[in-house]
C-alpha positions in Angstrom: 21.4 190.0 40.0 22.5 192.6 37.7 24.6 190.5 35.6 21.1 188.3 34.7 19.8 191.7 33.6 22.3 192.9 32.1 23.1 189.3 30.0 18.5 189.7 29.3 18.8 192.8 28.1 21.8 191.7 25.9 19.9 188.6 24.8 16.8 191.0 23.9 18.4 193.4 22.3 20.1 190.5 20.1 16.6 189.4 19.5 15.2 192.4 17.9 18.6 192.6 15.8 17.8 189.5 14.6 14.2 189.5 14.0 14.8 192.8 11.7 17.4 191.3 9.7 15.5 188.4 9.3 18.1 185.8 10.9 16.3 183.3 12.3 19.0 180.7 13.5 20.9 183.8 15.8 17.0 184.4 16.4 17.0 180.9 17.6 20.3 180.8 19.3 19.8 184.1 21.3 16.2 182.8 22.6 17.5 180.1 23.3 20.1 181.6 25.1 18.1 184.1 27.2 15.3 181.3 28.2 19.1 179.6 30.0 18.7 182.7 31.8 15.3 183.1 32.8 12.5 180.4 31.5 9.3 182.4 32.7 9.3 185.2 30.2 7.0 185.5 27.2 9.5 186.9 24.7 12.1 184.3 24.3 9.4 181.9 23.6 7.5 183.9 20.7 10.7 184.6 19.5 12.1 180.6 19.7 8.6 180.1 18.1 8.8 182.4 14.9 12.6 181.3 14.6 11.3 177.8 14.6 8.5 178.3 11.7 10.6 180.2 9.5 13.3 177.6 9.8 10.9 175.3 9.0 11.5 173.5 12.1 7.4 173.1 13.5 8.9 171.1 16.7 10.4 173.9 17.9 7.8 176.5 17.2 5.1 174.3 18.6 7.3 173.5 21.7 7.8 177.2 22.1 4.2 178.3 21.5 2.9 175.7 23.7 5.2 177.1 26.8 3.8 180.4 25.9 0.6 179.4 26.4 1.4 178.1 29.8 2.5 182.1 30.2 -1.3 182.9 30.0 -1.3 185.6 27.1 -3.7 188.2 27.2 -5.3 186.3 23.6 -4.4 183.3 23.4 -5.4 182.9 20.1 -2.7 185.5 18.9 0.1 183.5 20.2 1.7 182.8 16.6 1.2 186.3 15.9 3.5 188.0 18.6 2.9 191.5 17.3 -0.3 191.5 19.1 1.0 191.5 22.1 
């Protein structure tokens, strides 16, 4: 068990490198990469999801954002805008 959190923490930290420097394919890969881990938590997905729209790749971000509505958000209507949550 602690190897999972330690390889989610690794995976979220990767994240927010990657969302500040504006790097949306490691964005991409490290979502991707922590979702392996574990599937059922919301920040992978909004992250796969704003990787996916800036990459211009709408299959991806819709997939993403569709999964996190199956999360139940507190608004759903914020999904695509993560920094509401």
């Amino acid at each position: 068990m602690t190897r999972v959190l330690l390889d989610t923490n690794a995976y979220s930290r990767l994240m927010d490198l990657a969302t500040e420097a504006k790097d949306w394919s490691d964005l991409a890969t490290n979502a991707t990469r922590y979702l392996a881990v574990n599937p059922l938590v919301a920040a992978p997905h909004r992250s796969l999801g704003e990787a996916g729209e800036q990459l211009g790749q709408p299959q991806t971000a819709v997939a993403a954002y569709r999964t996190l509505l199956l999360l139940a958000p507190p608004d759903p209507s914020a999904v695509s805008d993560w920094r509401t949550w």
